[in-house]
C-alpha positions in Angstrom: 111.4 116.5 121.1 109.5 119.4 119.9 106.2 119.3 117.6 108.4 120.8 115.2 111.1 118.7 115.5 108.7 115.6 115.4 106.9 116.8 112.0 110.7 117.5 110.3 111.8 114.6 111.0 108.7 112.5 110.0 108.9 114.4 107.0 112.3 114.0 106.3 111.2 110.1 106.4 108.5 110.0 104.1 109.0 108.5 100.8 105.8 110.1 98.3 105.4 111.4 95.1 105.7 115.2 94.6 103.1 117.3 95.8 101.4 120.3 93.7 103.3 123.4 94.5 100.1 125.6 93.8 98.0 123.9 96.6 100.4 124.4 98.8 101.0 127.5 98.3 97.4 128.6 98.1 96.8 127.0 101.6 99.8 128.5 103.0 98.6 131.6 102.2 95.0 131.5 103.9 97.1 130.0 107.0 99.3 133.4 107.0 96.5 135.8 107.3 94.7 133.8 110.2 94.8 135.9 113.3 97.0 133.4 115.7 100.4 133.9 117.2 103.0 133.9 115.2 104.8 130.2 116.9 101.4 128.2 116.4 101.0 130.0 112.7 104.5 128.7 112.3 103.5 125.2 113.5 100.4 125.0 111.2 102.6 126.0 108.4 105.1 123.0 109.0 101.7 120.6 109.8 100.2 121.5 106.7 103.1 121.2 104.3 103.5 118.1 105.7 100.3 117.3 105.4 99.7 117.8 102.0 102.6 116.0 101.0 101.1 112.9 102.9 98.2 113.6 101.3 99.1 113.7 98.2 100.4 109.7 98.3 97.7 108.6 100.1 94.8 109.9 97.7 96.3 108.7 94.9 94.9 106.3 92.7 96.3 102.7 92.5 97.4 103.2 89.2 99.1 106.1 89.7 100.9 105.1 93.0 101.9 101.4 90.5 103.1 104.0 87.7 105.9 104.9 90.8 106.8 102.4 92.3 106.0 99.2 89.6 106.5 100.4 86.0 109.6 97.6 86.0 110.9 95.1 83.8 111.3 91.3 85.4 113.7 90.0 82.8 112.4 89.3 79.4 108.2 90.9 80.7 107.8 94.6 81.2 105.0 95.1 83.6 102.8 98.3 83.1 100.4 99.6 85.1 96.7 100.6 83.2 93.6 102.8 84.3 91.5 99.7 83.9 91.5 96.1 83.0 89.3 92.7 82.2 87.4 91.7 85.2 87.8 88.0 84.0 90.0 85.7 82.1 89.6 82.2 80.5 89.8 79.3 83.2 92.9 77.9 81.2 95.6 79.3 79.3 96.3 77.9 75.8 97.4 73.9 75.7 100.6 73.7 74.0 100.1 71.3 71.4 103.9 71.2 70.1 105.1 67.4 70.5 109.2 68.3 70.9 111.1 66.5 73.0 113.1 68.5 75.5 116.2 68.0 73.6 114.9 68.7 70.6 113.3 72.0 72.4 116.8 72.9 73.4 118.3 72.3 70.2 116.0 75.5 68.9 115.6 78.1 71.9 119.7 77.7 72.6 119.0 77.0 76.0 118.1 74.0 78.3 114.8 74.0 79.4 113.3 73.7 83.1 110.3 71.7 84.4 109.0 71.6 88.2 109.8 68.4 89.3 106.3 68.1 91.0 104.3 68.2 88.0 105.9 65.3 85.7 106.2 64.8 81.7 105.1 67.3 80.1 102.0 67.1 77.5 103.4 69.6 75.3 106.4 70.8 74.2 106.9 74.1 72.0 110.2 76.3 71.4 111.1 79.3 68.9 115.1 80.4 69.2 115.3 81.8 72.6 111.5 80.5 73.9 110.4 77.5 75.4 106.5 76.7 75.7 105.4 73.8 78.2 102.0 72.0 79.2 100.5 70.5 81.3 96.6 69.9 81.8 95.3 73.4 82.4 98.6 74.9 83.4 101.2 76.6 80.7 105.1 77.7 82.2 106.8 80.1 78.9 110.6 80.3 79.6 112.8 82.9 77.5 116.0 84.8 77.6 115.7 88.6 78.9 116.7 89.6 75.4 114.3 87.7 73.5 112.3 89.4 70.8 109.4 90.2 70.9 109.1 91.6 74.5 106.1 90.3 76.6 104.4 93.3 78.4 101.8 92.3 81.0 99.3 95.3 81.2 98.0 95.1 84.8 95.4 97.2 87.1 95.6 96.2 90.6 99.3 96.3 92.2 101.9 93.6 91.7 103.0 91.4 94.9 106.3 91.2 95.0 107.6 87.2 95.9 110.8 87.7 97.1 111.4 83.5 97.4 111.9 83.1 93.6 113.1 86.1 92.3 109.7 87.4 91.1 106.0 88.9 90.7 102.8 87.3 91.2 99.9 89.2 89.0 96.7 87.6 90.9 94.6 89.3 88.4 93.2 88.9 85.0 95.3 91.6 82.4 96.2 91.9 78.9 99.4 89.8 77.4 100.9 91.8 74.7 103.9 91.3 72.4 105.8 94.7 71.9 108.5 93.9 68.8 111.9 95.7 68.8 109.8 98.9 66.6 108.1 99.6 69.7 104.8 98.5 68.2 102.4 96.5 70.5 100.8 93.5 69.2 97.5 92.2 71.8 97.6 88.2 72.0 95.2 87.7 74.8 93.7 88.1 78.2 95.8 86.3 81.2 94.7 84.8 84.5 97.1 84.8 88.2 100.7 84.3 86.3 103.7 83.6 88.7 106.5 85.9 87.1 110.3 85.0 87.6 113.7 85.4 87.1 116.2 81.9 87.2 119.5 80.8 85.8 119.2 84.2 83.3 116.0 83.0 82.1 112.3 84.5 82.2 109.4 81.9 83.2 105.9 82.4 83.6 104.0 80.0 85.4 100.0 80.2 84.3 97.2 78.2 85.1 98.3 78.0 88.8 96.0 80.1 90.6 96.9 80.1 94.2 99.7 81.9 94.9 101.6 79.5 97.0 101.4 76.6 94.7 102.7 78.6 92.1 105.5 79.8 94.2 105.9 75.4 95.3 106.3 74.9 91.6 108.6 77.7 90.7 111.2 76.8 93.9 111.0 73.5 92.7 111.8 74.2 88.8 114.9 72.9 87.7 
């Protein structure tokens, strides 16, 4: 195969964001009045196209390649990707100090909730129509219908790892946990440690307080 042929078809392959049709341009430009023959000049002209275009996803900043490929909604949490974010979160997320019974917590969110087998009876038990809250020393897990308002958006930094095995997203950094109501208007409610992220039986569950990822994952596989 040809270097031409080579350079189409890796750039037929390449998956990146557009590139800026002025650069290339310019630079195309400065290539044509080089004094070369005309098959190389051709050959620069593909390379640098291409190049640019490679370029172009490469350089850019983690934010902006998350604003791609992970602006997404995982059920009932829209994660969205921020220039910056808190370098540290509280070691614990809030106890829930609700004393429901599980019934009783079904009875009001309109669905049955789940627990991780591993971790035993709950310590707290909380629920609003559509949202279950449940604790356990130093660990929370939220569970809520896709359709539940208001919407939970986790404002993150660093890129999302995607955990195929449950369905769902780990965030292993700390970000901002916001409440968006159905006007559109954002409501802060606090900074967030590693949350597990996940999508079960049509309900939403976020798993805080574990922070290593495959525990978290342990406990979600094993939430029924």
């Amino acid at each position: 195969m040809s270097l031409d042929d080579e350079l189409r078809a890796l750039g037929r392959s390449a998956v990146v964001p557009p590139v800026d049709e002025g650069l290339t341009a310019a630079v195309l430009t400065r290539v044509a009045d080089l004094p070369v023959r005309r098959s190389l000049r051709d050959r620069w002209r593909t390379f640098l196209a291409l190049f640019l275009v490679l370029l172009a996803g490469a350089v850019a900043t983690p934010p902006v390649r998350a604003t791609v490929a992970e602006w997404l909604n995982i059920g009932g949490v829209r994660a969205q990707p921020v220039g910056s974010g808190p370098t540290s979160a509280p070691t614990a997320p809030p106890a829930v100090t609700g004393q429901l019974s599980l019934e009783e917590a079904e009875r009001v969110a309109g669905f049955k909730p789940a627990l991780p087998s591993e971790l035993g009876a709950p310590k707290g038990v909380e629920a609003s129509p559509g949202f279950v809250a449940i604790g356990w020393d130093g660990v929370r897990l939220e569970q809520f219908r896709a359709d539940v308002s208001p919407l939970y958006v986790k404002k993150y930094y660093q890129t999302l790892q995607r955990v195929p095995e449950v369905n769902g997203y780990w965030f292993d950094t700390p970000h901002e946990l916001v409440l968006e109501d159905p006007a559109g208007l954002e409501r802060r409610v606090r900074v967030a440690g590693p949350t597990l992220v996940w999508v079960q039986f049509g309900v939403t569950f976020r798993l805080e307080g574990v922070t290593d990822k495959d525990r978290a994952v342990q406990l979600a596989r094993g939430t029924s």
